[in-house]
N, C-alpha and C positions, 0 to 999 in steps of 0.2 A: 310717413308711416314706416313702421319695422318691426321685423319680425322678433320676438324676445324667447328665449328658452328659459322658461321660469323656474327650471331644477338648476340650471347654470346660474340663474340671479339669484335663488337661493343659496347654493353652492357656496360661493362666493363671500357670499355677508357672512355665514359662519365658520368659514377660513377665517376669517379676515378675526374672528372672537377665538376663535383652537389657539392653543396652546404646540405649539412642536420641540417644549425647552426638552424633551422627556427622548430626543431625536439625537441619531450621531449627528445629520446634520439641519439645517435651519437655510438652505439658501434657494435661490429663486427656482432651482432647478429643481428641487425635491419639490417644493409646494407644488408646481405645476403636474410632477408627478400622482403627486396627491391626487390633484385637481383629475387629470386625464385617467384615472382609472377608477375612481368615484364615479365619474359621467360617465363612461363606458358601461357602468352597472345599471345606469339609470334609466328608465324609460324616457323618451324627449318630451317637454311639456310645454308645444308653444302657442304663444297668443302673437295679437297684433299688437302694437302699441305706436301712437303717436311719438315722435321725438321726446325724450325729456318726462312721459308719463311715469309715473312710479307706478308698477303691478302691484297691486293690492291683492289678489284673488289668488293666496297661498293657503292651499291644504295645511291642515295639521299633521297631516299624514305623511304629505311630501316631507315637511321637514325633517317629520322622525327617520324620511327614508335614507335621506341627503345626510343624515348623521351619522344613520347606520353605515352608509359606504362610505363616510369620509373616514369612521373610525377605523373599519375595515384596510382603507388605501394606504392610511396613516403607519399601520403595522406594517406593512407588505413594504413602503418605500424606507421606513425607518430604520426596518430591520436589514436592508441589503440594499443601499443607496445606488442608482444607476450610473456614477462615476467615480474616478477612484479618490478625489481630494479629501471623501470623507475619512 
């Protein structure tokens, strides 16, 4: 059994579909940025889950929320990247 943050495993999956070409930068370190201030915004939403379970029991809600901060995080790292190689 484990514990899963199911705004984090939403998170996630639609990172993983965003687009960041529209970014000065594209590298592992922004995205996380992304990531860390997106979930920062978000309420924590955990369940249980066995090893290897897929959460199925995603709001509709959740996602539109996880969108809104990710669009939000997206401008905020894009626009002034937290190292200087950009």
């Amino acid at each position: 059994m484990r514990l899963v943050n199911v705004a984090e495993t939403v998170l996630f999956s639609q990172m993983a579909k965003m687009s960041t070409k529209d970014c000065k930068c594209d590298c592992e370190r922004c995205k996380l940025d992304i990531a860390a201030i997106a979930l920062n915004n978000l309420p924590p939403s955990y369940v249980v889950s066995t090893e290897g379970e897929v959460v199925r029991s995603v709001s509709n809600q959740l996602k539109v929320d996880v969108q809104r901060e990710l669009d939000l995080a997206k401008k905020k790292v894009c626009g002034k990247p937290h190292h200087e190689r950009c």
